[in-house]
PLY file of the C-alpha trace (Angstrom):
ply
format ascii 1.0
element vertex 159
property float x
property float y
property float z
element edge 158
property int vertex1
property int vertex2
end_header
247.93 -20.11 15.80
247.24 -23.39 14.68
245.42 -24.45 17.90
243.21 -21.29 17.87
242.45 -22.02 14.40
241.01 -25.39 15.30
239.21 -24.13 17.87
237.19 -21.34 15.59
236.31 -23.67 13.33
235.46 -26.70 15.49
232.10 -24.90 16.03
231.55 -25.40 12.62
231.27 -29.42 12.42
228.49 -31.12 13.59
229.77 -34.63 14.30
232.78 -34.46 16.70
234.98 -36.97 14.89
235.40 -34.50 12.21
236.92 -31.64 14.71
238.83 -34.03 15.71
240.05 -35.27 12.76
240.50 -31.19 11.55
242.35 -30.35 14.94
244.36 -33.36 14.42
245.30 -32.30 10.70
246.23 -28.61 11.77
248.62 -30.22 14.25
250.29 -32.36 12.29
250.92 -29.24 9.77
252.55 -27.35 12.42
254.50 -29.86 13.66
256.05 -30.50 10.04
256.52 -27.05 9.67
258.36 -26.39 12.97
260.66 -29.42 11.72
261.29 -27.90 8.44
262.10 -24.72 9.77
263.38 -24.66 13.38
267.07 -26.08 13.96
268.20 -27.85 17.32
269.41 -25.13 19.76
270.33 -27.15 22.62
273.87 -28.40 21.72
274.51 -31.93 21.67
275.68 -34.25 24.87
277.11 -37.63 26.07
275.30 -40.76 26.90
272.26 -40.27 28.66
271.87 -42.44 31.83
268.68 -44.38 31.88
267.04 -45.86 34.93
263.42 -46.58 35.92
263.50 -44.13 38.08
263.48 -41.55 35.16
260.35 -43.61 33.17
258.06 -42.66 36.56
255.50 -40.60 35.47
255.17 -39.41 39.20
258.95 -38.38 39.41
258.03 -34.42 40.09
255.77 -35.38 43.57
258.73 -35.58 45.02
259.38 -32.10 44.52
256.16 -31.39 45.99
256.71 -33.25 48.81
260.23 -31.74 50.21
258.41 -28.78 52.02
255.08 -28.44 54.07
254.59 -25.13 51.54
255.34 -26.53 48.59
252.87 -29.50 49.29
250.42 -26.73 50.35
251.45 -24.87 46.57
250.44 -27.65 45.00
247.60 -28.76 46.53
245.56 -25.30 46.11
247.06 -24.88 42.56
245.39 -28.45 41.45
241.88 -27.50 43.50
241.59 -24.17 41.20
242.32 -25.69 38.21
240.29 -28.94 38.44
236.99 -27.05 37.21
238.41 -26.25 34.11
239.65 -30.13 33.20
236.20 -31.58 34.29
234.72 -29.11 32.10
232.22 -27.98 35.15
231.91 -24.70 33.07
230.02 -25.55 29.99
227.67 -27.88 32.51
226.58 -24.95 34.20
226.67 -22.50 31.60
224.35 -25.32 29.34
222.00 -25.25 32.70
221.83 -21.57 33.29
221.62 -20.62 29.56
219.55 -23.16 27.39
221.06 -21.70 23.96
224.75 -21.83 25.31
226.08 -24.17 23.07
229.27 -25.58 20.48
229.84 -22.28 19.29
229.89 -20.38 22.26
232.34 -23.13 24.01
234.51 -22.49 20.87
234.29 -18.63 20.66
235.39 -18.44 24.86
238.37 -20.82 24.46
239.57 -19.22 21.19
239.60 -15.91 23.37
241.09 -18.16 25.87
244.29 -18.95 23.66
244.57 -15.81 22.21
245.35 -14.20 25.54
247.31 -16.81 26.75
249.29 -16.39 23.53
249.48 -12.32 24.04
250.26 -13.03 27.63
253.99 -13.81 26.63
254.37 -10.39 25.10
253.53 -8.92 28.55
254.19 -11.58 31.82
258.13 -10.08 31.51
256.92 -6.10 31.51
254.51 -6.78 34.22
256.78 -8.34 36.70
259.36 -6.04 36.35
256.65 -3.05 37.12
255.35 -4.93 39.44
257.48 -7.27 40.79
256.81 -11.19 41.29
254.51 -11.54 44.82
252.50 -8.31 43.09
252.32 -9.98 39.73
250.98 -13.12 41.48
248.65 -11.58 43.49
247.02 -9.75 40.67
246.90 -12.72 38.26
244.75 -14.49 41.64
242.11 -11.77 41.56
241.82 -11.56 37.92
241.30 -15.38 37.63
238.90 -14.61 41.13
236.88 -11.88 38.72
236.52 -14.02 35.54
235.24 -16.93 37.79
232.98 -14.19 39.08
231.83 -13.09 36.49
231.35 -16.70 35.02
228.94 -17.77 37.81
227.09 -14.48 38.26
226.68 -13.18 34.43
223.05 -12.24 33.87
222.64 -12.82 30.32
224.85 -15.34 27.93
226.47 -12.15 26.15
228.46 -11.34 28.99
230.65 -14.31 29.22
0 1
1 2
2 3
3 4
4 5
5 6
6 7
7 8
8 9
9 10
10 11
11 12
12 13
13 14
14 15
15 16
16 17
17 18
18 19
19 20
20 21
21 22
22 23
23 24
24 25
25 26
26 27
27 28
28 29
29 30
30 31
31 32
32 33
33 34
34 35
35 36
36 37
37 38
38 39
39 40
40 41
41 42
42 43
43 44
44 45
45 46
46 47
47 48
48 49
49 50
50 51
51 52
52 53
53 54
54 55
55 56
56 57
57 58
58 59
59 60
60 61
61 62
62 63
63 64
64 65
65 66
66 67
67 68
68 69
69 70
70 71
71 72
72 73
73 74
74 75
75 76
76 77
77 78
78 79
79 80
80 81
81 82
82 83
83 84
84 85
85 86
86 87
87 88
88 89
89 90
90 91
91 92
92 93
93 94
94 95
95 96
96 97
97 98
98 99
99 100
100 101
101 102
102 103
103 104
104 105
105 106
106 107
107 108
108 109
109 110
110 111
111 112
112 113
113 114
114 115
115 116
116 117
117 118
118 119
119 120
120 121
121 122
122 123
123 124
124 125
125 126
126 127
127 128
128 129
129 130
130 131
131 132
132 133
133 134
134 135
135 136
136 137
137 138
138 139
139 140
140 141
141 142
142 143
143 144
144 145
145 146
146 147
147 148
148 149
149 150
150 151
151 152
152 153
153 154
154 155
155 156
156 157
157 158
């Protein structure tokens, strides 16, 4: 909630810092309020081995790199999401529509993280009714429509 408060009201500001500094704020007051109020579940354990091989950020590759399919996984799974970190979106969507601006970046990722956030009241029904290659599939041409609809939207309202 916190996060998709920030967001609404980052269109708000006019010099970034202050966003930032909001966002930053709204954070911090969640994460003191999930330490006030949430106790440790995960039961305590021995001594923890440490090695340098745990401190490598690029531990998980290896993962990756035990099957030709998982390599292949990964690979196409970094590809589609790379538009959305470069922020290739709002570039085009500035280009096509000259009045697509702060607030409408802010009003599409608020609607973002609200369905990601409703999405966890749903993922479990869905793959039990549908099972997990079906569930998959239909999450693929759902993010295929929205990207769709994204690059092909006639007017700015439609995004």
């Amino acid at each position: 909630p916190a996060l998709i408060f920030g967001t609404s009201i980052g269109s708000r500001f006019k010099r970034p810092r202050r966003v930032f500094l909001a966002c930053s704020l709204l954070q911090l007051v969640a994460a003191c309020g999930v330490l006030a109020t949430v106790r440790e579940t995960i039961p305590q354990r021995g001594q923890m081995k440490w090695s340098l091989e745990l401190l490598n950020p690029l531990s998980f590759l290896r993962v990756y790199r035990s099957s030709r399919g998982l390599t292949a996984l990964g690979m196409l799974v970094t590809l589609k999401e790379l538009p959305m970190y470069l922020g290739i979106d709002a570039v085009y969507q500035r280009q096509r529509f000259p009045s697509w601006g702060a607030a409408q970046e802010a009003r599409q990722m608020v609607v973002a993280q609200v369905c990601g956030f409703l999405s966890t009241f749903f993922t479990q029904r869905v793959l039990r009714r549908l099972g997990e290659q079906s569930a998959a599939t239909a999450q693929a041409r759902c993010d295929a429509a929205a990207q769709l609809a994204s690059a092909f939207a006639p007017r700015m309202e439609l995004l």
